[in-house]
C-alpha positions as CSV (number, residue, x, y, z in Angstrom):
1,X,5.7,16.7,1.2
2,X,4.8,16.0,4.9
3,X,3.4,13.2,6.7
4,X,0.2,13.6,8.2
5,X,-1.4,10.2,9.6
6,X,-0.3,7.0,10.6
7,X,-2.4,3.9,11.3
8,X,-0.4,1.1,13.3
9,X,-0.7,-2.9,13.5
10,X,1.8,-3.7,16.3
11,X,2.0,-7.3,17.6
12,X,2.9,-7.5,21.4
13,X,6.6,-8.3,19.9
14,X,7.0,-5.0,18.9
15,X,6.6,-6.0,15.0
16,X,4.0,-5.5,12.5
17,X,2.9,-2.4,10.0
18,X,2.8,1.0,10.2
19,X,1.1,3.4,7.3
20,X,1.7,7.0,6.4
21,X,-0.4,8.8,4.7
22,X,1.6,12.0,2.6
23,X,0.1,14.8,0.9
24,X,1.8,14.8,-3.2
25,X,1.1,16.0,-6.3
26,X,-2.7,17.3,-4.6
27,X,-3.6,13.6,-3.1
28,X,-2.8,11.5,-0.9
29,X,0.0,8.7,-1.2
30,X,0.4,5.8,1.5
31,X,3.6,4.7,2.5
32,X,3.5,1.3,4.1
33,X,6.6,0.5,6.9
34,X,7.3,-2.8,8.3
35,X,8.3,-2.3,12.2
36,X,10.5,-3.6,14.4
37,X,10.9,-1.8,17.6
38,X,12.2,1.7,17.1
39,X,13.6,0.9,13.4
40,X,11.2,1.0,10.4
41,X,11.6,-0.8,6.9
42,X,9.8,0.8,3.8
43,X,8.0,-1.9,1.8
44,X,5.6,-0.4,-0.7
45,X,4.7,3.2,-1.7
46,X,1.7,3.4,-3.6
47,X,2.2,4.6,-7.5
48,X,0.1,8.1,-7.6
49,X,-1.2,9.6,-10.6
50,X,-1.7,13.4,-11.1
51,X,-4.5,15.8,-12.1
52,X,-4.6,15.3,-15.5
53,X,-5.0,11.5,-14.9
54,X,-8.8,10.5,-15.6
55,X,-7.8,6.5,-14.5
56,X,-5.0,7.0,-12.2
57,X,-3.0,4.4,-11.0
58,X,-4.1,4.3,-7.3
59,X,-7.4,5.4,-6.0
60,X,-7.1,9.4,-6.4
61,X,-7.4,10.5,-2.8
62,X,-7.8,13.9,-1.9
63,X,-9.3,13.8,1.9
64,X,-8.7,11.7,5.2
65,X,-10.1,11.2,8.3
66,X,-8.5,8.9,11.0
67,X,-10.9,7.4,13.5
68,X,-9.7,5.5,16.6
69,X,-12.3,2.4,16.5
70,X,-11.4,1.0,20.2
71,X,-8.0,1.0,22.3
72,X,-6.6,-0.9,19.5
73,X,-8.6,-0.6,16.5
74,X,-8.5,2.1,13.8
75,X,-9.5,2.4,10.7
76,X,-8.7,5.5,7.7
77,X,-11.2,6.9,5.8
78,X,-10.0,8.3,2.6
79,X,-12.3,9.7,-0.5
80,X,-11.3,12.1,-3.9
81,X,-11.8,12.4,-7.5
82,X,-10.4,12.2,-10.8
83,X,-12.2,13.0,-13.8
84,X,-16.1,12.2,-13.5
85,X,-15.2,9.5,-10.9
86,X,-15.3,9.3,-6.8
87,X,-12.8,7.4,-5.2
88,X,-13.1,5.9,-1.2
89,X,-10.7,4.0,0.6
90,X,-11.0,2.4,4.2
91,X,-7.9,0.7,5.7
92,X,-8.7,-1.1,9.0
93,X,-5.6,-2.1,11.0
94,X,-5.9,-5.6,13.0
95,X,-3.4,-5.8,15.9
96,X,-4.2,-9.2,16.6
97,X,-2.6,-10.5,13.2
98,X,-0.9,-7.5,12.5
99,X,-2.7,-6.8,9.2
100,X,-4.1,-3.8,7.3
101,X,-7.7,-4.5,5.5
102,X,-8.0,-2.1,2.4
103,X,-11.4,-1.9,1.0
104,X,-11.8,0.3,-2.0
105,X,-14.6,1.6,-4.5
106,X,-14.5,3.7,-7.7
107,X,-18.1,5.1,-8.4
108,X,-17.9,5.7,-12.2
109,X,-20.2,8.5,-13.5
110,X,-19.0,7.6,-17.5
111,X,-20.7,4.9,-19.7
112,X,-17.3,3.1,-19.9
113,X,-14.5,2.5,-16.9
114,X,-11.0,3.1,-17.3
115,X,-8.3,1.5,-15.5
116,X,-9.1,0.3,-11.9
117,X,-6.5,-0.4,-9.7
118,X,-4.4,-0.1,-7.4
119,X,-0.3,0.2,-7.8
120,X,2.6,-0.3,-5.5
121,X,6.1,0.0,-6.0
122,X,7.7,-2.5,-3.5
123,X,10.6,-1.2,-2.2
124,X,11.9,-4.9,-1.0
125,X,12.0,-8.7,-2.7
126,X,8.1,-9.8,-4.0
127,X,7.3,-12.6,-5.5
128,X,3.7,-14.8,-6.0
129,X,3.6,-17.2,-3.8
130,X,0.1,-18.9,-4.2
131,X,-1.9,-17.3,-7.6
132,X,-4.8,-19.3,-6.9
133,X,-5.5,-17.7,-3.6
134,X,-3.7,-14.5,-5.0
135,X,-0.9,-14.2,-2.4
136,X,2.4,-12.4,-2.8
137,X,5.1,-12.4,-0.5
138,X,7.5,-9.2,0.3
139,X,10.7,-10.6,2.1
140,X,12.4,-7.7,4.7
141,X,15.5,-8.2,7.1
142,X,14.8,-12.0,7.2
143,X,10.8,-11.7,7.6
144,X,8.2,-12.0,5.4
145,X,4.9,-9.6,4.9
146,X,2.3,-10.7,2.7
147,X,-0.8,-9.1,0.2
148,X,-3.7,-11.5,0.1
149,X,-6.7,-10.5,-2.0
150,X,-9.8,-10.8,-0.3
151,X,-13.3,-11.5,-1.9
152,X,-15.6,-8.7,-1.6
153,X,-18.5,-11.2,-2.0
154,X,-19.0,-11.0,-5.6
155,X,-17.5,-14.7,-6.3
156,X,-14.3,-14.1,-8.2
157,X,-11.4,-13.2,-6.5
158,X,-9.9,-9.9,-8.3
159,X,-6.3,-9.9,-9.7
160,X,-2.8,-9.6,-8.4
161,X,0.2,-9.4,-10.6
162,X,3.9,-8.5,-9.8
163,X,5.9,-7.1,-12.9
164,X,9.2,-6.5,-10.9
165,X,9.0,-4.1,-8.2
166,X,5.5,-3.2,-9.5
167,X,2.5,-4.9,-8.1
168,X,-0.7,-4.2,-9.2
169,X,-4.5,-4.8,-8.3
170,X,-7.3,-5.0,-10.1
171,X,-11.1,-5.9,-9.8
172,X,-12.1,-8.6,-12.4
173,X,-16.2,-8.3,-11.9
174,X,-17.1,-5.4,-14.0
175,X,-21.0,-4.2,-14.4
176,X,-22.8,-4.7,-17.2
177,X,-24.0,-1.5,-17.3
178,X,-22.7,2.2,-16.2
179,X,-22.6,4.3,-14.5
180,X,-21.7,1.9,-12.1
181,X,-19.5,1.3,-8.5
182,X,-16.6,-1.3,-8.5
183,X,-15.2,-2.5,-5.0
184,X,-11.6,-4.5,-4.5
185,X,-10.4,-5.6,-1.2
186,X,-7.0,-6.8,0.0
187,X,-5.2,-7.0,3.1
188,X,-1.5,-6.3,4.3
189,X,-0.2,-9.0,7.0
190,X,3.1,-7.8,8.8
């Protein structure tokens, strides 16, 4: 296992987010580290699947490209496969409110999807703390971090849920037909 990229969302008060992406079990796994000077907190590792998986988990993520947007601004392009389906991931970082905007897709090429999400294991306190707005809140050495859903423009807001340390994701506008691509969106505030 070794680390390979990091995208940053530093405030000027030398807090915010920092992710790592690490190459396990032949894909990518993000580690997500709340900040504080020169120490760093783990607060969620995403829950990887492996090759035999069809519907893993997370997004099965096998490539990455890290692009520096402007002096502040970058954003990480991730894509793979599993099964007969393609996999993309974007995270954008936001200095200015020390967030992380996740975008993902799943194009599947089957005439039924499997499951769709994404999975965390939270490494700190998490708890709902508004389910109509679907917002969760991670406490960490007397701070709080949130994961807000965000719409993707469909209509519905897609689903959050928080069985102990294990927080899920999950689009809730499927297709009516398929093959078919499926989007979710959610964003990380440090």
């Amino acid at each position: 296992m070794s680390e390979l990229e990091n995208l940053e969302s530093i405030g000027p008060d030398a807090t915010g987010l920092r992710i790592s992406m690490v190459w396990e079990n032949e894909r990518f796994k993000h580690c997500v580290d709340w900040v504080a000077g020169d120490q760093e907190f783990r607060i969620l590792e995403s829950v990887e699947g492996d090759e035999k998986d069809l519907w893993p988990p997370s997004p099965a993520l096998q490539q990455l490209t890290l692009e520096q947007r402007t002096q502040s601004r970058q954003v990480g392009l991730m894509v793979g496969m599993a099964g007969n389906s393609h996999w993309s991931v974007a995270i954008e970082n936001d200095p200015r409110d020390k967030s992380m905007l996740f975008e993902a897709a799943c194009r599947v090429a089957d005439t039924t999807a499997g499951s769709l999400t994404t999975t965390y294991k939270s490494m700190v306190p998490v708890k709902i703390i508004d389910p109509i707005e679907r917002v969760a809140e991670l406490s960490i050495a007397g701070r709080k971090c949130r994961i807000k859903v965000e719409s993707t423009g469909r209509g519905e807001l897609d689903e959050l849920k928080i069985e102990g340390n294990i927080i899920t994701i999950t689009p809730t506008e499927m297709p009516d037909t398929w093959p078919a691509t499926v989007e979710w969106k959610y964003r990380l505030f440090g």
